[in-house]
C-alpha positions in Angstrom: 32.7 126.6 -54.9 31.1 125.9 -51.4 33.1 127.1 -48.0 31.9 125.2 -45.3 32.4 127.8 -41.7 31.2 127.6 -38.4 32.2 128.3 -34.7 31.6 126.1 -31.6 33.8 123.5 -31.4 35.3 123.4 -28.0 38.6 120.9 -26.7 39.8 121.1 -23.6 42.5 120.2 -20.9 42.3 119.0 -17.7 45.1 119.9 -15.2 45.2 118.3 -12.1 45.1 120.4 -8.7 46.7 119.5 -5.4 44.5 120.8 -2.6 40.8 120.1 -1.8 38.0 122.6 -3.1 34.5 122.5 -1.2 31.6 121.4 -4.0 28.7 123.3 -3.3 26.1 121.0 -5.6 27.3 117.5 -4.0 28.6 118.9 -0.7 31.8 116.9 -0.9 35.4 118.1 -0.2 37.4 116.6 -3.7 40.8 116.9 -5.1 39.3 119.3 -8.2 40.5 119.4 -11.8 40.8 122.8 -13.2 40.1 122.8 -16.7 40.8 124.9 -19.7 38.2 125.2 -22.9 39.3 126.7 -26.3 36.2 127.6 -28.5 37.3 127.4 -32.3 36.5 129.3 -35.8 36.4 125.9 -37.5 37.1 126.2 -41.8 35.8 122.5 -43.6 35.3 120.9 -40.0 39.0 121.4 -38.8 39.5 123.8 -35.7 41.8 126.9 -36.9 41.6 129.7 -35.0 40.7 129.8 -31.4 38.4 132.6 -30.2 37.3 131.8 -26.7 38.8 130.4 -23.8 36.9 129.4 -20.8 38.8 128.3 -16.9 37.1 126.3 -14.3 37.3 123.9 -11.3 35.4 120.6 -12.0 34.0 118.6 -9.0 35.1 114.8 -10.3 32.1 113.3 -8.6 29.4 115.5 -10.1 30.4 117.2 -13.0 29.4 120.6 -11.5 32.1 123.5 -12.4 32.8 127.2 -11.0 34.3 129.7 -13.6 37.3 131.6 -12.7 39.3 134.0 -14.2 42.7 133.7 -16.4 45.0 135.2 -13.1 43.7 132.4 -11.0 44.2 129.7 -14.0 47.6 130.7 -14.1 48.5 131.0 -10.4 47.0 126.9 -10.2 48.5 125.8 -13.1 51.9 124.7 -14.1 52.8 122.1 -17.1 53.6 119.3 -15.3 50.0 119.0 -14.0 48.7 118.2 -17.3 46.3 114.8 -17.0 46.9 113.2 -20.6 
């Protein structure tokens, strides 16, 4: 019997945010997303336990991101700012 493991699968969610954050790689002022990525222990190919989670700002126009920690993520973030 073969068990087929491995780690790195990462999903995330993007959450809108209301004000403007400055971009430092395309030197534009954009309405960010703030995003959150779950790493996963994956067992067979499906995602079962999450080990890792990872909060940034995203510049929309460039792709360029800025980490931050959990306290910020959670002082932006509310549910209704989920982007589907």
């Amino acid at each position: 019997m073969f068990i087929i493991w491995g780690f790195g699968k990462v999903t995330g969610k993007k959450y809108a945010f209301e004000s403007a954050h400055y971009c430092n790689r395309c030197h534009n002022t954009v309405q960010t997303v703030v995003v959150k990525a779950t790493t996963w222990f994956t067992l067979f190919f499906i995602p079962t336990i999450p080990y890792r989670k990872e909060y940034f700002f995203e510049c929309p126009i460039c792709g360029n991101s800025q980490m931050m920690d959990r306290q910020q993520f959670d002082a932006l973030v509310n549910p209704q700012n989920l982007i589907r």
